[in-house]
Every structure is written in C-alpha cells, then in structure tokens.
C-alpha positions as CSV (number, residue, x, y, z in Angstrom):
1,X,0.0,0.0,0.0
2,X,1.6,3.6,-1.0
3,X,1.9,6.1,1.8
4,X,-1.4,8.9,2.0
5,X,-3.3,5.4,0.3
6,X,-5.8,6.8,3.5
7,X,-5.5,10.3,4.7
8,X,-8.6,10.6,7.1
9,X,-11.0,13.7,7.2
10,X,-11.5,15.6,10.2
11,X,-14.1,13.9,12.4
12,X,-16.4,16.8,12.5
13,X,-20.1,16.2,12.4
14,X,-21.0,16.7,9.1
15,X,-17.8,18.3,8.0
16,X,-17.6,18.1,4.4
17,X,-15.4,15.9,2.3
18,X,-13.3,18.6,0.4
19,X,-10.4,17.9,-1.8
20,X,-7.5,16.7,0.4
21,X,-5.2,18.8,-1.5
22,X,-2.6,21.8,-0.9
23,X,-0.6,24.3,-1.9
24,X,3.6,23.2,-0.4
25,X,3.3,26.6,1.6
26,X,0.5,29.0,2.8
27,X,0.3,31.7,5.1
28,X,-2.4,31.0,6.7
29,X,-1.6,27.3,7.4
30,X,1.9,28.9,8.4
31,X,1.7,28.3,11.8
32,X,0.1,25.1,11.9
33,X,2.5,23.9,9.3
34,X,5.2,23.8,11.7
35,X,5.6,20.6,13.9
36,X,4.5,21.1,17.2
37,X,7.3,18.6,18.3
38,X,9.6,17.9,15.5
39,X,12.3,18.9,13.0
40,X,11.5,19.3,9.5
41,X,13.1,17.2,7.4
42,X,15.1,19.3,4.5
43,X,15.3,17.6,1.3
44,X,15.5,20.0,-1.2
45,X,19.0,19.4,-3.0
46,X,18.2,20.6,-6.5
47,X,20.0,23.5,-7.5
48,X,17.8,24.4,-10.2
49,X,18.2,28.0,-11.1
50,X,14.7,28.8,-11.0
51,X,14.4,27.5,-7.4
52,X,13.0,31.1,-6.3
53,X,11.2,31.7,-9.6
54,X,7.1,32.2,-9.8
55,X,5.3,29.7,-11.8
56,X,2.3,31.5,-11.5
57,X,0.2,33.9,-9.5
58,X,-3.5,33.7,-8.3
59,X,-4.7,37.3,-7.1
60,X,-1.9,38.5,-5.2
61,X,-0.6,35.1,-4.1
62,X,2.5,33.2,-5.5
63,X,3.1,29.7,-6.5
64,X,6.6,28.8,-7.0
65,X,8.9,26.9,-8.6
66,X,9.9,25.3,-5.8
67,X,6.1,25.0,-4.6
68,X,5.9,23.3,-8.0
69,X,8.7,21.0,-7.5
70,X,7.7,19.9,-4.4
71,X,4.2,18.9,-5.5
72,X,5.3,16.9,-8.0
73,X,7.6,15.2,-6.2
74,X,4.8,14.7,-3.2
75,X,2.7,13.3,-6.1
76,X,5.1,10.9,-7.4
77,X,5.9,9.9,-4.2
78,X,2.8,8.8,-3.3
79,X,1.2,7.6,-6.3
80,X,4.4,4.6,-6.6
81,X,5.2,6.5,-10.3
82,X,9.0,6.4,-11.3
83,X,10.5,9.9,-11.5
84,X,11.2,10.3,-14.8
85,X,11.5,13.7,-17.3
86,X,9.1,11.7,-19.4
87,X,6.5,11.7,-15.9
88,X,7.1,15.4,-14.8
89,X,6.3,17.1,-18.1
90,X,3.6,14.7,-18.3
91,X,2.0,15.8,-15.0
92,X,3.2,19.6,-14.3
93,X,0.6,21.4,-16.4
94,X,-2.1,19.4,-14.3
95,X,-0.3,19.6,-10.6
96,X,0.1,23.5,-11.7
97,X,-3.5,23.8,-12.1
98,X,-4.7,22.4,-8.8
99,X,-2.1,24.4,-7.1
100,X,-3.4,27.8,-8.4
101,X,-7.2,26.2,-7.5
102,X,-6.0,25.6,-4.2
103,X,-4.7,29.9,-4.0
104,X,-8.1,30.4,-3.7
105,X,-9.4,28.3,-2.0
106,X,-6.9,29.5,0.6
107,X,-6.9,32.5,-0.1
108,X,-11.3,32.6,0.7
109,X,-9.8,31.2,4.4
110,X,-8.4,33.9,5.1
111,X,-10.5,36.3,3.9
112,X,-13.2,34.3,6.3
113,X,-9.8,34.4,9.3
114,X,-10.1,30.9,9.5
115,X,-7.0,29.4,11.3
116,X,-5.5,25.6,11.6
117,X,-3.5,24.9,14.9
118,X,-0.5,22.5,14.4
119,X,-2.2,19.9,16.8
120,X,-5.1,19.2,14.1
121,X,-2.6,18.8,11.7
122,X,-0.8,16.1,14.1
123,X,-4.2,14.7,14.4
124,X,-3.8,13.7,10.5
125,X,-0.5,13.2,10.4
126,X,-0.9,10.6,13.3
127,X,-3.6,9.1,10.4
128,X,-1.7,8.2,7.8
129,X,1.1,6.5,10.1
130,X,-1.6,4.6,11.9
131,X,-3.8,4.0,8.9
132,X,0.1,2.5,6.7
133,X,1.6,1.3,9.5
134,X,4.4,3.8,9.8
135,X,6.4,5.9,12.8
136,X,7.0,9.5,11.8
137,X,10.6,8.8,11.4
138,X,9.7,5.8,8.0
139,X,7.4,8.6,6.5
140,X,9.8,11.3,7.1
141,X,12.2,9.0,5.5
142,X,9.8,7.9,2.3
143,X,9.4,11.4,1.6
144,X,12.9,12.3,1.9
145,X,13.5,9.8,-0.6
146,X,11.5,11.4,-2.9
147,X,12.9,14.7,-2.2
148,X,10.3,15.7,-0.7
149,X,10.4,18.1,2.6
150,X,8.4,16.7,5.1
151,X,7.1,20.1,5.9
152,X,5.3,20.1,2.4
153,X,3.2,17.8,3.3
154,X,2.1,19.4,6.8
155,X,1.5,22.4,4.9
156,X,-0.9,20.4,2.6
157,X,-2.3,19.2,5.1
158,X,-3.2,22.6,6.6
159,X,-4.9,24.1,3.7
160,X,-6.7,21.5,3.3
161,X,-8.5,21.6,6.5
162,X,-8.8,25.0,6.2
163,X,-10.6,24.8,3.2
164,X,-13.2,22.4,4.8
165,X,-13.8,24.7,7.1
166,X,-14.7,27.9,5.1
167,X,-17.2,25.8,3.1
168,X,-18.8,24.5,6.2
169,X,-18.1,28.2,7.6
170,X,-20.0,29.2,4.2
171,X,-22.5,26.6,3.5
172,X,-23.1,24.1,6.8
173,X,-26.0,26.0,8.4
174,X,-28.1,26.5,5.3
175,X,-28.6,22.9,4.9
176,X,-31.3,21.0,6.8
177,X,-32.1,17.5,6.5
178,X,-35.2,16.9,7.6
179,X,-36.8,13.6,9.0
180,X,-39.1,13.8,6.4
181,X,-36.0,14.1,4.1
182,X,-34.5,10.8,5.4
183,X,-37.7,8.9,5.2
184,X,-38.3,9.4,1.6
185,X,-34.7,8.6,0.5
186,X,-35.0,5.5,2.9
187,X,-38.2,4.7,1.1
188,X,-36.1,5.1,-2.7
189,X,-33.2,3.0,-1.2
190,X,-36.0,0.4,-0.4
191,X,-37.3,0.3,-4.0
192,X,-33.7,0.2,-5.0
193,X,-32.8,-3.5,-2.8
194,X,-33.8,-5.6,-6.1
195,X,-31.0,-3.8,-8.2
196,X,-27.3,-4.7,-7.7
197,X,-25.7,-1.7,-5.8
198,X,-22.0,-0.8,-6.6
199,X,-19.5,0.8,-4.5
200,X,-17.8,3.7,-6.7
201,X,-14.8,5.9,-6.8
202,X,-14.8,8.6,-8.8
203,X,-12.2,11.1,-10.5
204,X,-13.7,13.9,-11.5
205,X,-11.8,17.0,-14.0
206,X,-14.7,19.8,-14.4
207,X,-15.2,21.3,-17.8
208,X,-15.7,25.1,-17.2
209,X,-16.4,26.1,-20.4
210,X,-16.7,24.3,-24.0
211,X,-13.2,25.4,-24.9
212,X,-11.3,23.2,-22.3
213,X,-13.1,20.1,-23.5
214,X,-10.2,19.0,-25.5
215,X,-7.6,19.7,-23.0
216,X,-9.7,18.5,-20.0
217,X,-9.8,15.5,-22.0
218,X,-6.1,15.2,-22.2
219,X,-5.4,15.7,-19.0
220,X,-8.1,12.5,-17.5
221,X,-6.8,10.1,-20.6
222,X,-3.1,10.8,-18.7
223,X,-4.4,9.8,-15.5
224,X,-6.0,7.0,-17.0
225,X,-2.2,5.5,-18.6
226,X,-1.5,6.4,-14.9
227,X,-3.7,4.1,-13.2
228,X,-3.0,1.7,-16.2
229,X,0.3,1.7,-14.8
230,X,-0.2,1.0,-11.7
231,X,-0.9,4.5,-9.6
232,X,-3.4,4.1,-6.6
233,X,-6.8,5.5,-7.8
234,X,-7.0,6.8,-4.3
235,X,-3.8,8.8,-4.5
236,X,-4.6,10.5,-7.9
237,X,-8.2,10.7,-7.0
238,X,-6.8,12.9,-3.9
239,X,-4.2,14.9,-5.8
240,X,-6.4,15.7,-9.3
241,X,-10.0,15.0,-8.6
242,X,-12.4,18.5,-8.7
243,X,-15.1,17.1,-6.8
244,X,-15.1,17.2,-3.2
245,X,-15.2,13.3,-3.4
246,X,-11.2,13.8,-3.4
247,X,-11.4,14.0,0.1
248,X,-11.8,10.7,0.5
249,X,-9.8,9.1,-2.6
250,X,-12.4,9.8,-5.0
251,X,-14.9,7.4,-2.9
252,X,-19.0,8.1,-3.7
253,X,-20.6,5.3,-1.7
254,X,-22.8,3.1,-3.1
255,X,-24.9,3.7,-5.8
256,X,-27.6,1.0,-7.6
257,X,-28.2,0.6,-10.8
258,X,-29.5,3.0,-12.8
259,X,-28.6,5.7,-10.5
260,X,-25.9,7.4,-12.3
261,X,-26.3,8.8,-15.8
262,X,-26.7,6.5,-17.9
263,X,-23.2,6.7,-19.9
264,X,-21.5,5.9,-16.2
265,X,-24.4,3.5,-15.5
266,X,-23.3,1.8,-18.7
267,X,-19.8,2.0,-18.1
268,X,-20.0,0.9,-14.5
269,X,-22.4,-2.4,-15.5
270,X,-19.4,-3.8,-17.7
271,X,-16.5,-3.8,-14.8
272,X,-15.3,-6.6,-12.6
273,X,-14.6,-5.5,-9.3
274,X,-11.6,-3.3,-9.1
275,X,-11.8,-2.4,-12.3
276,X,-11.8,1.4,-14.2
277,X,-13.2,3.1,-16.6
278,X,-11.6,5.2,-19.6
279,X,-12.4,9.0,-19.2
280,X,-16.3,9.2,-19.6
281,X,-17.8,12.4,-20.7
282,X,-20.7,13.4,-18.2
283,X,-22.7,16.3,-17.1
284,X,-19.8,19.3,-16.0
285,X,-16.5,17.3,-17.2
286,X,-14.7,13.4,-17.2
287,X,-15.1,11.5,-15.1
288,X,-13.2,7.9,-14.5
289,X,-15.0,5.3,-12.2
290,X,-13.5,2.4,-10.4
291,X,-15.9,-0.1,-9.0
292,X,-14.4,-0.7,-5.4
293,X,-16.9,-3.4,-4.4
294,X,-20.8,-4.7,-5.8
295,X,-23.3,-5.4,-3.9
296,X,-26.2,-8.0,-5.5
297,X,-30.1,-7.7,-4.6
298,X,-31.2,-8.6,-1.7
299,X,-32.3,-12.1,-1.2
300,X,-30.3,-13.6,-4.1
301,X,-27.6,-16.4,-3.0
302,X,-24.3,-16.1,-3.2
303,X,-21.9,-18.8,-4.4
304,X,-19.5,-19.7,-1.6
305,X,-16.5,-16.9,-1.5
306,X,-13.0,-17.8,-3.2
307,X,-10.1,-17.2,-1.4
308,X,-7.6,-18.4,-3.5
309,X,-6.9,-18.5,-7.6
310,X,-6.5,-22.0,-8.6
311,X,-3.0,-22.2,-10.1
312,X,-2.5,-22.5,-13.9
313,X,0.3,-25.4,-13.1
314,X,0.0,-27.1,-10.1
315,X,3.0,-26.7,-8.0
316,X,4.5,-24.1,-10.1
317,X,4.5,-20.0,-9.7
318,X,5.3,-17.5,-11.9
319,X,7.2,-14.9,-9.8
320,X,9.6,-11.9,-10.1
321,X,12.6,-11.5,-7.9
322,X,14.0,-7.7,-6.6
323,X,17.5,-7.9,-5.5
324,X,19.4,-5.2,-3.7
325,X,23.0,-6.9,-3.8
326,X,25.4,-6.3,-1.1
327,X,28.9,-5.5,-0.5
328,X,31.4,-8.3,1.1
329,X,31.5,-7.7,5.0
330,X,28.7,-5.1,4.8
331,X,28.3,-3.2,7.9
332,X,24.9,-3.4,10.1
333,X,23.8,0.0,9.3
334,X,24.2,-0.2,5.7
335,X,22.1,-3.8,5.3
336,X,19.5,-1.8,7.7
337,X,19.3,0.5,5.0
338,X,18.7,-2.0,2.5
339,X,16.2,-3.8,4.2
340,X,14.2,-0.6,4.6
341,X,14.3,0.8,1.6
342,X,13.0,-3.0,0.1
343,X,10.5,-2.5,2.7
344,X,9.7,0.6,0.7
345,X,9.3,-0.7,-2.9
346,X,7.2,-3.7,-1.2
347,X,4.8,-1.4,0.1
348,X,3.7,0.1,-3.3
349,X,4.0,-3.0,-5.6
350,X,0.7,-4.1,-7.0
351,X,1.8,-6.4,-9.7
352,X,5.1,-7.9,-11.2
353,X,4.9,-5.3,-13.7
354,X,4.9,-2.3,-11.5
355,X,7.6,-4.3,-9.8
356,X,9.9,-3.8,-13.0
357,X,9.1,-0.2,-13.9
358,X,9.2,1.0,-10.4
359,X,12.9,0.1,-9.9
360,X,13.9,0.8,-13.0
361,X,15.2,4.1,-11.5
362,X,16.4,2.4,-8.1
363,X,20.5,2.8,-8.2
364,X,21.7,-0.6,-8.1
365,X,18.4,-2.6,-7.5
366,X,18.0,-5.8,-10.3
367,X,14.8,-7.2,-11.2
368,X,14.2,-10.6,-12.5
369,X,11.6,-11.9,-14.1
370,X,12.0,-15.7,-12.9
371,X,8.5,-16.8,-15.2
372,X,7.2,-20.2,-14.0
373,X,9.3,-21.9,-11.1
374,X,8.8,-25.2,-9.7
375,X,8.3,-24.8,-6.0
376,X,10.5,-27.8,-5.1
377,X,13.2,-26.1,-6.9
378,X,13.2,-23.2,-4.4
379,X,14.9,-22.4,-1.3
380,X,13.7,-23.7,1.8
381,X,14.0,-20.0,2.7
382,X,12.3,-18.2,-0.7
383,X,9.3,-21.3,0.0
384,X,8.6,-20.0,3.7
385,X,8.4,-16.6,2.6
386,X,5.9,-17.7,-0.3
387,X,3.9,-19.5,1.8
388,X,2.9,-16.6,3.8
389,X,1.9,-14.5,0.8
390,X,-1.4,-14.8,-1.2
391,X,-2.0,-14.4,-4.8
392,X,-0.3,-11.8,-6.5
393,X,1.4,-10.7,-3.5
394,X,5.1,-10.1,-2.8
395,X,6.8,-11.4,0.3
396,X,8.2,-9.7,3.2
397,X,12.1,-9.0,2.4
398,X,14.9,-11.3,3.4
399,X,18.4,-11.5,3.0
400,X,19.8,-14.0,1.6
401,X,23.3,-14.2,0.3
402,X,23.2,-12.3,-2.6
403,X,21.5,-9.5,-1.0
404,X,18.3,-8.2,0.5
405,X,15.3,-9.9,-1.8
406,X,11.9,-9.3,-2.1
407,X,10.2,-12.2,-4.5
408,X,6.9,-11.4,-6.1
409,X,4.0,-13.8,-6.9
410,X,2.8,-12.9,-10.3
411,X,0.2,-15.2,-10.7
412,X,-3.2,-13.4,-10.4
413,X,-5.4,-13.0,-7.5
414,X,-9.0,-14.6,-7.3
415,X,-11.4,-12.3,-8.4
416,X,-13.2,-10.7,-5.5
417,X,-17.0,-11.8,-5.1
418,X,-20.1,-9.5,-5.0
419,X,-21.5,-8.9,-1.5
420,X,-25.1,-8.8,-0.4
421,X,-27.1,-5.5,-0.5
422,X,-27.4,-4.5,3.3
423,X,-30.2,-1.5,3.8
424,X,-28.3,1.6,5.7
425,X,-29.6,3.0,8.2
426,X,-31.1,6.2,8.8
427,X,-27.7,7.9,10.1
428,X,-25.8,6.7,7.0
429,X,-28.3,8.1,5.0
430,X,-28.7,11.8,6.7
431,X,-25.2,11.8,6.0
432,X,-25.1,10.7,2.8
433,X,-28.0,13.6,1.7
434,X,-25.7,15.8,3.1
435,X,-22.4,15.0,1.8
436,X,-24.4,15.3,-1.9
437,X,-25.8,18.6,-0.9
438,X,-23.0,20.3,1.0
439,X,-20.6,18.5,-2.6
440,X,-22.8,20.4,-5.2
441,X,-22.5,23.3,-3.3
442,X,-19.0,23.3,-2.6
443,X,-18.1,22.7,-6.6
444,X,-20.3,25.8,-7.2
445,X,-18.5,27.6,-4.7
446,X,-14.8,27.2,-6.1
447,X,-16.1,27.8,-9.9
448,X,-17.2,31.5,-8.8
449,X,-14.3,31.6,-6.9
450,X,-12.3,30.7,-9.9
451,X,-14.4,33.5,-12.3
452,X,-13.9,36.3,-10.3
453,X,-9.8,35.9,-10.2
454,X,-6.8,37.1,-11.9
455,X,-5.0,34.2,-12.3
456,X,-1.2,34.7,-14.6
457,X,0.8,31.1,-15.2
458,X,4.5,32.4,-16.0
C-alpha cells in the first residue's frame, strides 16, 4: 500500500469531504504547518536556477517553482510513479493547475480568518502513520527519498483543513435534513434493494467552459495510462479530482443501478470489481469510475467466497525476484538500510509489472523476471516466505546471500465476489444527503471563486 493510500478527514459532524489537497506553503496554514514537536526534514537538493522563480500567481498570491517541484515530487511519491522527465512534463501542467485552484481556495480562508492549529494537523499526520503502518521517522524518510520536505506535506495538510472549514463556515448551516428528508430517501433505497448496488470511486476534471473540452480530455486520458500503470486510484483521485469526493480518494458510496447517468451506468455495469473506466464524458467534465466493491439484490444467494486462484500449473508460480545486492563484509547499518528501503518498494507494488518499472530508476536494484518456477526447486527460505503471501502478492524481504530480496507472486489474484445489499440506516443516510448537498454546493463555490480571479501562469 503507498503512503497517503488513507489520509482521514477531520471527524467533524458533518464536515464536508473537500479535496484533500494543498498548496507546499500558505500563510495562513503557516503556523500550523510547523511541527509542534519535531524537526522538518530538509530535502531539497536541487540546485535548479529557477528555485526562487514564480510559476504563476493567483490574485496577489504566488506559486513557486519550488512550490511546483515539491508537489510533484509529493505526487510521485505517493502515487508509486518512477520519476522520470518523461512523468514530470507529463503531469506539471495538471499539478500546476490544482495548485493555483487551491490559491483560492486559501486565499477565501483567510478572507473568512479561518486558522488551523499545528495539533489538528498532528491529528492527520498521526492518520496516515496509523492507517500504513508507519512511525513518523519511516514517513519522514519515504518522503525524503523522494525529495520531498516533510514540511510540504504538513502544509498540505493545513490548507486542506482550512478549506473544509470555510465551506462549512460558508454553506453548513443553510442545509437541513429533515426527517421527512431521510424517510423518503430511505423509502427510494428500499425500492432500490432488487438492483445490484455498486461501490464507486470517482475522478472527477470539471469542464468550465466548452473550450477546455479537448484539453480536460487530455489531461483524465493521462491519469487514466497512470492508473494503467499502476498509480493508486485513491492517491490521484486525492491529488487531481475536482469534486469534493477527493477528500476521500475519490470514494461516492454506493450507488444501484441505474442511478448514475446512464453513460456511467453503462460504463460501471461492464467492470469486474476493481476495475476502471476510460475518461467518460458526463454532465460538467470526465469522469473515470473504479468499482471498489458490488453489492447483489437482496435475497439472491451467493456462491460460496473464493479465497484463492486456482493455479494454472500445479506446483508451479510465476514470480519476479527484486534484488538489492550487497557489499562483502557489509556493515549493520548499511544492510539496515537496505532492508528498509526493500520495505519501501514492497509497500507500493501491485503487480510484477509495477515491480519492474518502479525500480527501474532504483540505483543498483536488479529485477528478474523468474517466469514459471517449480516450488521444489526453491529455497527452503524463498518457499517459507511464499507460503505466507497470497496471490499476487510479494513477500516480506529477506536477505539471503546475494542481498536483500523481495520475491513477487505474479500469478493473479482470485477475483473478488459480489457482497449482499445490506439496507443503511437512517444515520448513513442523513449523512449521505448531506455529503451530496454540501458537494454540489462546494463545486459551485470554487467555480465562482475561480471566475472572479486574476490568475497569470508564468
């Protein structure tokens, strides 16, 4: 799983899920930027001559290069993509663009003097290390890999819950959800129990006027060879997606059939679970849809789950093998090292080809495509460490005495079985009429916000 895979929202009742996105410094999220108990770590060794430049200004505010920089590199960083030339042209127009969006939405907190102490953004930071299984001293050191400054992230993190708070400042008490409300929707989920239900994440790029279409177009179909190669949909869905959705990786809930328009409806009828869709062309922009889970109608039975893929050739696997070779007479802290950063690339590898590109770029790591092995052929050692993994999974690193290894199963895992439609109750769904009200709202506030500025890309 890639670091940020789950940043959580604020636990505010009925706090709205906003794009978990932010600008890599912002004066109003200044203060709460700053660790309360902690030193920054400072990554930033590129001696690029345009390091103090201005990529673009929003109103009166600045976006630099080196905001820039670092947003691409928080991106790439978390998405698992390989930081290439060919990735950063390929995403900087579109990272550029949510950076001067996210200008105004700060810069509409502090018109409204909204502040963000540094103990709620602890309270998220302490979320993602609990929620990936980290200590602040492995995500410090993830992100320095990456070049990126730990404080970049804390600053995104800050303008992000400032920006939740000036919709809710702006838009929370005009919206009542009445009991009458609740019943009637609880009534249309009732009709809806016969239909299969599906679990949907969304991407969203808005179309603000007719003359974008081509380029708005562009811009999802490049997310989409992104996800084709292996990016989290959560991750992008965070760092790109316009609807407030983003918030929480792009996620929508369930929706049954029919619900959607139809060209998603269509689109979303022909997936297998955990699949996505190409960009779609909707009402207001693209969108691309991944079906997370599906739920069948109530009442029908389901065939008994499957854990496991049954293998192609039994007693055989078709694995990859990541080596990170070591020196004769290595010392401690050096294999230490090692075993981390295998740790590292384990965490974000999804298949045996995201394996190869992803350490394409690693100094001195080798990949080996091993095709179909005969178990009894292997190590006692290499066997263990398979027998603990699952389909399509890679093992836990070892070292062995060619290095530190990490050997990936790259046969593919059983496909995951519809659920049962479950009716929610009454809570779920007060909260679900909200999220859509307090969503369409919060799109229509950054669009004016977005008309009514002077925004100049250098």
């Amino acid at each position: 799983m890639p670091i940020l895979a789950q940043v959580p929202a604020s636990h505010h009742h009925r706090r709205p899920a906003v794009a978990k996105t932010a600008p890599a410094a912002a004066s109003t999220a200044a203060s709460a930027a700053a660790p309360a108990k902690a030193e920054d770590a400072d990554t930033d060794e590129d001696d690029d001559p345009n390091e103090n430049g201005v990529a673009a200004v929003v109103n009166d505010q600045i976006v630099s290069e080196y905001d820039l920089r670092q947003r691409l590199a928080l991106v790439i960083s978390t998405s698992g993509m390989q930081r290439t030339p060919a990735t950063i042209k390929r995403l900087k127009p579109q990272v550029l663009d949510q950076l001067k969006t996210e200008k105004l939405e700060l810069e509409e907190a502090q018109r409204k003097n909204i502040t963000v102490s540094p103990t709620e953004v602890d309270k998220e930071i302490d979320g993602i290390l609990k929620d990936n299984h980290l200590t602040s001293d492995q995500l410090k050191g993830i992100l320095a890999k990456d070049d990126v400054a730990f404080e970049t992230l804390r600053a995104q993190i800050a303008v992000q819950i400032a920006w939740q708070k000036a919709i809710e400042d702006e838009y929370a008490d005009r919206i009542n959800i009445t009991d009458a409300d609740v019943s009637e929707e609880m009534a249309r989920v009732a009709e809806g129990k016969d239909k299969p239900h599906y679990a949907v994440a969304e991407i969203f790029l808005a179309i603000d006027n007719p003359d974008q279409d081509e380029k708005v177009l562009k811009n999802a179909q490049d997310l989409e060879t992104q996800l084709q190669n292996g990016a989290p949909f959560q991750s992008l869905a965070r760092q790109f997606s316009q609807s407030p959705s983003a918030a929480n990786g792009g996620d929508i809930g369930l929706v049954h059939d029919g619900q959607l328009a139809p060209e998603l409806n269509d689109a979303l009828r022909k997936l297998p679970i955990g699949g996505i869709t190409p960009p779609l062309r909707s009402a207001g922009g693209y969108y691309i849809l991944a079906l997370r889970d599906k739920q069948e109608p109530a009442g029908v039975k389901l065939p008994d789950p499957v854990t496991t893929a049954t293998p192609e050739k039994p007693g055989y696997l078709p694995l990859a093998r990541l080596l990170l070779p070591l020196p004769p007479k290595a010392p401690q802290n050096y294999i230490d090292g090692a075993m981390k950063a295998a740790g590292e690339i384990r965490a974000r590898i999804s298949s045996c080809e995201q394996l190869q590109k992803m350490i394409s770029g690693v100094h001195g790591a080798v990949f080996m495509n091993l095709g179909e092995m005969r178990l009894s052929d292997l190590s006692e050692q290499i066997r263990d460490a398979l027998g603990k993994t699952q389909s399509g999974q890679p093992t836990e690193p070892f070292r062995s005495s060619a290095g530190i290894e990490v050997i990936a199963r790259c046969d593919k895992p059983a496909p995951k079985q519809a659920s049962q439609f479950v009716m929610p109750t009454r809570k779920q769904v007060e909260d679900r009429l909200f999220q859509q009200q307090i969503s369409a709202l919060a799109r229509r506030y950054i669009r004016d916000l977005k008309r009514e500025a002077n925004v100049e890309t250098r």
